[in-house]
C-alpha positions in Angstrom: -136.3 89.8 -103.2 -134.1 91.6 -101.2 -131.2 89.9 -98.9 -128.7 90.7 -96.7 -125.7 91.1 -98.5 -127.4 93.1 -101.3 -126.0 96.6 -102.7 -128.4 98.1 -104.1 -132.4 98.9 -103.4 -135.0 97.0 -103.3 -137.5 96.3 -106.4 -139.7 98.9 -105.8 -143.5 98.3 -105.6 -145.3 101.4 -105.7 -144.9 104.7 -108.0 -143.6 107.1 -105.0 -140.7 104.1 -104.4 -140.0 104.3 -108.1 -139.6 108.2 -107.9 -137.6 108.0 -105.0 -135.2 105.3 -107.0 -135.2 107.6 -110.0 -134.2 110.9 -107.6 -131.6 108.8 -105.7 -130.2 107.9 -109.5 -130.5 111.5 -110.6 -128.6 112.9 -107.4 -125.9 110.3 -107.3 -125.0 111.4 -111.3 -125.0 115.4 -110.0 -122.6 114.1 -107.0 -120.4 112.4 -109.3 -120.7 115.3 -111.6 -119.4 117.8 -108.9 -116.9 115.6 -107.9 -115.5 115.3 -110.9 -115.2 119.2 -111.8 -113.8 119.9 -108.3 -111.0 116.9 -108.7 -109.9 118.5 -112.2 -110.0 121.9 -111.1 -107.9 121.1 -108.0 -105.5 119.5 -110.4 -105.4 122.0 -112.4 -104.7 124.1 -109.9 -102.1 122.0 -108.4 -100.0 121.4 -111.6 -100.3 125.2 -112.9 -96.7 125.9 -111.0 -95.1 123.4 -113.4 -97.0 124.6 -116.5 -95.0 127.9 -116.2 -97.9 130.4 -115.7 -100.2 129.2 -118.6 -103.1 127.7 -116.9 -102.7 130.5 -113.8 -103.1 133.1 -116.7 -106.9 132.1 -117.1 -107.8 131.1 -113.9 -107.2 134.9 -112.2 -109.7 137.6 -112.8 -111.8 135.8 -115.1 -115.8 137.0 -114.6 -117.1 134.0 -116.6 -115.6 131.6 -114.5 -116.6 133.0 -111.3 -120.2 133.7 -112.9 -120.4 129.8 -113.9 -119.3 128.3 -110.8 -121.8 130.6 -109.0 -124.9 130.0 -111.5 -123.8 126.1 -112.0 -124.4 124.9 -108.5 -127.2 127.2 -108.1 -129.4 125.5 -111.0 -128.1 121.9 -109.5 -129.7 122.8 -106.2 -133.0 124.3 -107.8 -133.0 120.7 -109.9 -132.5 118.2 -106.5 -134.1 120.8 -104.7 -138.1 120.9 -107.3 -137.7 116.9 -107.8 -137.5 116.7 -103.6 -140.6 118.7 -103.4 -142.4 116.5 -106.0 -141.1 113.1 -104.2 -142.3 114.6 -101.2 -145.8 115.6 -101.9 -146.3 112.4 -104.2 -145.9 110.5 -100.5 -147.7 112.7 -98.3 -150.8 112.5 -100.6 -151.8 108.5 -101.3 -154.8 107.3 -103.6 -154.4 103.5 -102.2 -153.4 103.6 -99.0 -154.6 100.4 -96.3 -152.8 102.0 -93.3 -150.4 104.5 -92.2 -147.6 103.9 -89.8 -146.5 106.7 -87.9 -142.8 106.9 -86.3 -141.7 109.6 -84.2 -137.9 109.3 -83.1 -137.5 110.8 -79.6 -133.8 111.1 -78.0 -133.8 107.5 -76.8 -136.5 105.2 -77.8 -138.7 105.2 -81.1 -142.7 105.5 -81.1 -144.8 103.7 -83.4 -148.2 104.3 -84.3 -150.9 102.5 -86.3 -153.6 104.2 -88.5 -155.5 101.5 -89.4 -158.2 102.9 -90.4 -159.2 106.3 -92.4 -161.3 107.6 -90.4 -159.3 108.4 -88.0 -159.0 105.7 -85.5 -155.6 105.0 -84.0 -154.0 102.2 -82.4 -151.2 102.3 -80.8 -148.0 99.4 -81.1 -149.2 98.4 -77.6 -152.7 97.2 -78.1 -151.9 95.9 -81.5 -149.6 93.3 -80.5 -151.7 92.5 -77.4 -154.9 91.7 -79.5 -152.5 89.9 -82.0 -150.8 87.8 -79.2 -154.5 87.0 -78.1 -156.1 86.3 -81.2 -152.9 83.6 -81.6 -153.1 82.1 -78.5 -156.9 81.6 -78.8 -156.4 79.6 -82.3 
């Protein structure tokens, strides 16, 4: 159950939510990874003066190292990048869906709409709540 004060994501309830949990884990590790390899090169870099030319000696004009920090990122981007495009069309198609909700953000407001049914028969937010409100105030 999820409150308020919580940290962390809800329990998720459906397979696409569990990928989505999985790829949010998986990118988090590749951010910390990168952050982590730029934070001890820049202090590398930063305390090469006092090391008396040592580190600066294979820093410059080194091919492999400008090869691996070209390739590196590249295959962490094709990685996030193929486990988006599987999260993605895991949602889009749905075996058990009951409805769809569809939100469209315009500059100032938000639009809701209902798909209630698969054949194609839309509701809008309007007349839902309406026939709701009525349906209470009848009982």
């Amino acid at each position: 159950m999820s409150q308020w004060y919580q940290m962390d994501f809800p329990d998720p309830s459906s397979e696409p939510a569990r990928m989505l949990y999985c790829y949010h884990d998986t990118v988090l590790v590749i951010v910390m990874m990168v952050l982590f390899g730029v934070g001890w090169f820049l202090i590398l870099v930063l305390v090469a003066p006092f090391m008396k030319g040592l580190v600066n000696r294979d820093i410059t004009n080194s091919d492999k190292l400008e090869v691996a920090w070209t390739l590196l990122p590249s295959f962490f981007l094709v990685a996030i990048g193929s486990s988006s495009l599987l999260n993605l069309y895991e949602m889009e198609v749905g075996d058990n869906v009951g409805y769809n909700v569809s939100v469209t953000g315009h500059q100032w407001y938000w639009e809701y709409n209902y798909i209630l049914d698969l054949d194609e028969f839309t509701k809008d937010s309007d007349y839902i709540y309406f026939s709701l409100m009525k349906d209470y105030c009848m009982n």
